[in-house]
C-alpha positions in Angstrom: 113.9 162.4 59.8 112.5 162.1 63.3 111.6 158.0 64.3 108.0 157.8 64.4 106.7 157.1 67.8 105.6 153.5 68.7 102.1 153.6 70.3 99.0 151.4 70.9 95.9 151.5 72.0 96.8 150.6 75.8 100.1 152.7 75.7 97.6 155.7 75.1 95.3 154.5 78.0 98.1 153.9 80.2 98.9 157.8 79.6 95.6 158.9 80.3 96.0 156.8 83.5 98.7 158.5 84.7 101.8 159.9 82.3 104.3 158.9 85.3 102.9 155.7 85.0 103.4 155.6 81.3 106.9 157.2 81.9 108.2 154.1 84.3 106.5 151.5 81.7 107.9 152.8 78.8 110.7 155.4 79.4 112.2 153.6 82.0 111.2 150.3 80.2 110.2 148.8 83.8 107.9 145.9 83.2 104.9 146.0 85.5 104.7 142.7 88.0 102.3 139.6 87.0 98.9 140.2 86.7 96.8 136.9 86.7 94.0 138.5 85.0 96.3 139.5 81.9 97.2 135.4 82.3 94.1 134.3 82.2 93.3 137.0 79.1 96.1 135.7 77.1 95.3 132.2 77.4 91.9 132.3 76.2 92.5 134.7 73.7 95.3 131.8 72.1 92.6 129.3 72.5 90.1 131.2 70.3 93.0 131.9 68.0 93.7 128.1 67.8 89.8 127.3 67.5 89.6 130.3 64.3 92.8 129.7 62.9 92.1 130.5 58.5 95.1 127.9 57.9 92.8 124.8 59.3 90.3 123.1 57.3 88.2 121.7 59.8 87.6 123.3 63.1 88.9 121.8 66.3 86.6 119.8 69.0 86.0 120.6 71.9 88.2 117.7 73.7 90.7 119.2 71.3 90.0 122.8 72.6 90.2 122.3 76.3 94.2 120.2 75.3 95.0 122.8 73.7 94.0 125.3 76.8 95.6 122.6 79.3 98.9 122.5 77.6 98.8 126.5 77.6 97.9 127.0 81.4 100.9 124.8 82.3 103.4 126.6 80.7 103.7 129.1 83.5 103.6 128.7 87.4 100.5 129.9 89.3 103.6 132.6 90.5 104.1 133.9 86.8 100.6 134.2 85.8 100.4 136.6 89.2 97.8 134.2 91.4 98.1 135.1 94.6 98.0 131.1 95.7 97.9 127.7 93.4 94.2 127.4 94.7 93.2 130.9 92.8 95.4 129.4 89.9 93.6 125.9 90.1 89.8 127.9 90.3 91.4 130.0 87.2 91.6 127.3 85.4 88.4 125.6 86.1 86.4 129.0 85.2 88.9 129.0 82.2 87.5 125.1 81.3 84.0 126.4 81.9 84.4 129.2 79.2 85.5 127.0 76.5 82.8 124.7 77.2 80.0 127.1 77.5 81.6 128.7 73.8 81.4 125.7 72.3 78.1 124.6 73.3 76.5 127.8 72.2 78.5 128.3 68.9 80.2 125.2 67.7 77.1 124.4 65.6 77.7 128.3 63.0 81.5 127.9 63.6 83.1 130.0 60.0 86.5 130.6 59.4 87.4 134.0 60.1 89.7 136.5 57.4 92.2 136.3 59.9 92.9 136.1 63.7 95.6 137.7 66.2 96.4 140.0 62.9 99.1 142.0 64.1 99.3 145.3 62.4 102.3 147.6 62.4 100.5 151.2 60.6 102.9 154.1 60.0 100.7 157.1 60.3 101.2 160.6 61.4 104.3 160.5 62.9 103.0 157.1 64.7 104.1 153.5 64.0 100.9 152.2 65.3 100.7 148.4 66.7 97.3 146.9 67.0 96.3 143.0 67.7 92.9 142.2 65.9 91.5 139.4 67.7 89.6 138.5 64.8 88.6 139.8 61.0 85.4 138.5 59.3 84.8 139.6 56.1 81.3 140.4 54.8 81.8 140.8 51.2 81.6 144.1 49.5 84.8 145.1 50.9 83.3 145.4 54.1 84.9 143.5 57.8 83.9 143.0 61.1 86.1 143.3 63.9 85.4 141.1 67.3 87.6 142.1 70.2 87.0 138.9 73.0 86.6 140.3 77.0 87.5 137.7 79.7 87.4 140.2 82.7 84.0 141.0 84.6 82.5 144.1 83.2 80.9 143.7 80.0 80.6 147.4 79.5 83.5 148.8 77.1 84.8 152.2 76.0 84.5 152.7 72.4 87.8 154.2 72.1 89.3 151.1 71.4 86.7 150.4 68.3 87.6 153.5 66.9 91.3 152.8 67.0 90.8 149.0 65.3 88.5 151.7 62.9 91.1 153.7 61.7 93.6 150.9 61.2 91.8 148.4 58.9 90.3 151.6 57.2 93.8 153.0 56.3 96.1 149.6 56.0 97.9 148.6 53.4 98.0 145.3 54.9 94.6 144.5 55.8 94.1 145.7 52.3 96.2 143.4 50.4 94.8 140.5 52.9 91.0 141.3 51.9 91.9 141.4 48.2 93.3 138.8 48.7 89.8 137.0 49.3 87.8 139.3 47.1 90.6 140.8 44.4 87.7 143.5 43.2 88.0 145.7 46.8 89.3 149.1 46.1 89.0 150.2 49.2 88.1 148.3 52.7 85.5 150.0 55.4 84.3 148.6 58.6 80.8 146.8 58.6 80.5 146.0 62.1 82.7 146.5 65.3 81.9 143.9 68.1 82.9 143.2 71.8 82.5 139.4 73.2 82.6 138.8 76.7 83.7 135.5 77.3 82.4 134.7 80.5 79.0 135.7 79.8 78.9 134.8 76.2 77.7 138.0 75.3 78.3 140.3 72.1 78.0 144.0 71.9 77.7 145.1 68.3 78.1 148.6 66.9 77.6 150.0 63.6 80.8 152.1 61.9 81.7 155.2 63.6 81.4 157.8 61.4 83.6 159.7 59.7 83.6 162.9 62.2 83.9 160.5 65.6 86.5 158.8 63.8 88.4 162.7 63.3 88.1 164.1 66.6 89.0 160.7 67.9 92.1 160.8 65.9 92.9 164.6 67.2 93.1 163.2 71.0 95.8 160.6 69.5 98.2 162.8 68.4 97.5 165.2 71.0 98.2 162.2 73.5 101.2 161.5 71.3 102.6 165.4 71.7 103.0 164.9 75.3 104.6 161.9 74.9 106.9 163.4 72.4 107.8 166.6 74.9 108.7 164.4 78.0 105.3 165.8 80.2 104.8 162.7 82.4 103.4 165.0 85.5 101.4 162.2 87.4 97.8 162.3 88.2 97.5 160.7 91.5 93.8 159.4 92.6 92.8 156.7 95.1 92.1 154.3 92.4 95.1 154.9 90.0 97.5 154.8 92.9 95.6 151.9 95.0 96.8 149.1 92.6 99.9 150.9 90.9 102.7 148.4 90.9 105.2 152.0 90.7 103.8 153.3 93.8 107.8 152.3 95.7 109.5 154.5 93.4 106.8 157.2 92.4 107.3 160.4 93.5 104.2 161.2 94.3 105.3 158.8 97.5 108.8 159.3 97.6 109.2 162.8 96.9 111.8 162.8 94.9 112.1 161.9 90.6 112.9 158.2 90.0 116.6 158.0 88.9 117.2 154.1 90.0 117.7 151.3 87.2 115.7 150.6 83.9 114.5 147.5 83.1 114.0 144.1 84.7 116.9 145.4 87.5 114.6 147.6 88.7 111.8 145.0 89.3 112.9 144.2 92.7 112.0 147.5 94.3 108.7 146.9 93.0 108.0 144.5 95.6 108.6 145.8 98.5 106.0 147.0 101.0 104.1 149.8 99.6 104.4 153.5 100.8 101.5 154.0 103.5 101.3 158.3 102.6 98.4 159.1 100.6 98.8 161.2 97.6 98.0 164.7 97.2 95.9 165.4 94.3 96.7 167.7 91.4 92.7 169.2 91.6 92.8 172.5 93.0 89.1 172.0 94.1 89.3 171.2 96.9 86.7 167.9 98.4 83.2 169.2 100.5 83.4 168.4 103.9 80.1 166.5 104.0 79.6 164.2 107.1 77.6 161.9 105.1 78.9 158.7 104.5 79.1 157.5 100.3 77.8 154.1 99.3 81.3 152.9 98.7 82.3 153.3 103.0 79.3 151.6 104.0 79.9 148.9 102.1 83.7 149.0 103.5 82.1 148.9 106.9 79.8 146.2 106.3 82.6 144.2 105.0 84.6 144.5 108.0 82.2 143.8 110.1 81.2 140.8 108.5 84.9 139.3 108.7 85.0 140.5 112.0 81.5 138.6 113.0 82.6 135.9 111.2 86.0 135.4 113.5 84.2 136.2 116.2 81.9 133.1 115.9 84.9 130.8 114.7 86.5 131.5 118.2 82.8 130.6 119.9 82.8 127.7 118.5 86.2 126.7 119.6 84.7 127.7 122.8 81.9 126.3 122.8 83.0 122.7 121.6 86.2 122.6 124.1 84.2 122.8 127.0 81.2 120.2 125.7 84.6 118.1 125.6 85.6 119.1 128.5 82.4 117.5 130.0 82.1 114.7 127.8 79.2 115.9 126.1 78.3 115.6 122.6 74.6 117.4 123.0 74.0 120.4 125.3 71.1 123.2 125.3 71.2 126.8 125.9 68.1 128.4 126.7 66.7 129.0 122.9 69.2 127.0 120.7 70.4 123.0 120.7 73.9 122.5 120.0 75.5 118.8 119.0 79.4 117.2 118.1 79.7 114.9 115.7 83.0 114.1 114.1 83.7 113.6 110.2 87.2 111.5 108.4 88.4 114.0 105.9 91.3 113.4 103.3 93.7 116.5 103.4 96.3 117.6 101.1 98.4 120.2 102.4 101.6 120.4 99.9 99.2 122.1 97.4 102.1 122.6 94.6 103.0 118.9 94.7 99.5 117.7 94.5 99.1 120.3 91.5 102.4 119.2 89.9 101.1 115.2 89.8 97.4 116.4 88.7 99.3 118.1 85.5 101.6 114.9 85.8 98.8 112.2 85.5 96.5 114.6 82.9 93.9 114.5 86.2 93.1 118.6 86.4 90.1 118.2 84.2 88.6 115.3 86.3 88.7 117.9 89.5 86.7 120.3 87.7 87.2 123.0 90.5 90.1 120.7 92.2 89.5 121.0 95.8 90.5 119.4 98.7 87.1 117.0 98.0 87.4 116.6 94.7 91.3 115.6 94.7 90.1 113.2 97.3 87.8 111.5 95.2 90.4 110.8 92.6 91.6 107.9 95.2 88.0 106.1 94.4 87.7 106.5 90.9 88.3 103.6 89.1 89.0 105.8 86.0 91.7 107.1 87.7 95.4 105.4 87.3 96.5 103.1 90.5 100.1 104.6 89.9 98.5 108.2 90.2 96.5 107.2 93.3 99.6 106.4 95.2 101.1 108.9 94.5 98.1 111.3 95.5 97.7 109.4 98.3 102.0 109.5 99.8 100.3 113.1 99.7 97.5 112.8 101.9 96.6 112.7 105.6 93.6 111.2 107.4 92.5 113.9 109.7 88.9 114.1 112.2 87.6 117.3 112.2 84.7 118.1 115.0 81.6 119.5 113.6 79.6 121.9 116.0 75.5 121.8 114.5 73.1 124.4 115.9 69.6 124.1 115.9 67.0 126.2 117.7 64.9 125.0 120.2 61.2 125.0 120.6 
């Protein structure tokens, strides 16, 4: 008897994406690089698991909470959650902090322990051995549950797809069966009550009603049809600006290379992932071919403006280099065009430029939270705050350097 093919939810998005994309991820088992978004996912999604967890009497506070996230965030680099710097790591954090909060202040008060959280479910099914991760299981009596799947990225919007999957898993487990009897031994038979997306960030929930029983059918048709494919090796990509724009395969896809991947599986083949990316643009697989209309879409204006902002805005950084090396130059601190005032005055600022060190000894010292969104400021006014341990202060402060910075004010003239 033929194994029966390990799949998910995101393995069958990642085929819809692009089947050669599937193909490197899961044929040639080549992990896709860091993704600081997936950090930052996983992290809260461990706090609201610790927060929920059924085994715990009374619910965690939030000082409790926000340790428990602390001790999670620094278990990886800012490198291995994928942050492109330790600042975007350290503002990660601090929006990670403000979540929690914000989830506590607007639900601590109806906290209820959940039927379960971060239920892994392994369902044999059709030639399928099916993995899903329920977030979280309430039940509602009657033999009825509610599934809530928490968002942390931006968009609140969500393709039901996913609902339908969690759907036909709790409806057909044996598992999530035995655990609901388990709290109600009358159940014959579990159904879905409700089906619910939370976005974190804006502390919003999307509730649906159960699918029916048709949606739930043809749904299922397009999962084994997906599964097929998989089965018969057809991993043709389907190149597009956006797949291919942030595909970590693009080094070794043939769509770039012209040629089938036959380099290393695996994490040896991670290297070649991180090289500079291949500058030809893909052909698409659409035989219609794209108008040739000469008016501009909504999406290159806003390209253009954005250039031309960042090029505006270093054009008036050099001007004001200009401008205040030659009121030096004369000794002045005040001078007036024709229309507009301009005036130098200088300001002390503390700077820290080893940002990995000074992130090391805020973990060190316990000082992250007391930054909020740690900055070069708000690092800085650690040295005054008598809260703050004097052993900590020197060492911040072996870190620091006094430096004058000129500050160019404009005003416009009567």
């Amino acid at each position: 008897m033929a194994k029966n093919l390990s799949f998910s939810y995101s393995k069958m998005g990642m085929y819809k994406e692009c089947p050669q994309k599937y193909k490197f991820r899961y044929v040639h088992m080549i992990p896709e690089l860091p993704k600081y978004y997936f950090a930052f996912g996983s992290i809260l999604h461990s706090v609201m698991e610790f927060v929920y967890d059924p085994a715990r009497q009374f619910f965690p506070t939030l000082a409790e909470a926000l340790a428990y996230f602390d001790n999670e965030w620094n278990k990886t680099t800012w490198e291995q959650k994928g942050y492109a710097s330790v600042d975007k790591e350290l503002a990660g954090y601090a929006e990670g902090r403000r979540q929690i909060e914000a989830y506590y202040a607007k639900n601590a008060s109806t906290f209820t322990h959940p039927l379960s959280v971060e239920m892994r479910s392994t369902l044999e099914i059709d030639g399928l051995s099916l993995i899903s991760i329920l977030d979280r299981m309430d039940y509602l009596g009657n033999g009825q549950v509610k599934i809530l799947d928490y968002k942390t990225g931006k968009t609140v919007q969500r393709e039901p797809d996913q609902l339908y999957m969690y759907q036909k898993v709790v409806e057909t487990s044996p598992l999530i069966k035995a655990l609901v009897q388990q709290k109600d031994p009358s159940v014959k038979e579990v159904k879905v009550g409700q089906l619910a997306f939370y976005h974190l960030p804006s502390l919003t929930e999307m509730t649906f009603e159960r699918a029916p029983d048709r949606e739930i059918f043809e749904f299922w048709q397009k999962v084994l049809a997906v599964a097929d494919h998989i089965r018969a090796g057809q991993f043709e990509p389907t190149p597009g600006e956006n797949q291919c724009r942030w595909c970590d395969y693009r080094n070794i896809c043939p769509v770039f290379t012209g040629k089938e991947y036959a380099g290393p599986s695996g994490a040896a083949a991670l290297a070649l992932l991180k090289g500079p990316a291949p500058l030809a643009t893909p052909k698409t697989t659409s035989p219609v071919e794209k108008p040739q209309d000469l008016s501009k879409t909504t999406q290159e204006i806003l390209s253009e403006k954005i250039d031309r902002y960042g090029s505006l805005n270093e054009e008036l950084a050099q001007l004001k280099d200009e401008i205040i090396a030659l009121m030096k130059a004369q000794q002045f601190t005040r001078h007036y065009g024709t229309q507009y005032k301009a005036e130098i005055h200088t300001k002390t600022v503390t700077k820290f430029q080893d940002a990995e060190a000074v992130l090391a000894l805020l973990r060190k010292y316990n000082l992250l939270a007391k930054t909020l969104v740690p900055t070069q400021s708000t690092i800085a006014a650690l040295l005054a705050d008598p809260t703050v341990p004097t052993e900590a202060k020197t060492a911040l402060s072996k870190l620091a350097s006094v430096q004058t910075q000129e500050i160019l004010d404009m005003e416009k003239t009567d």
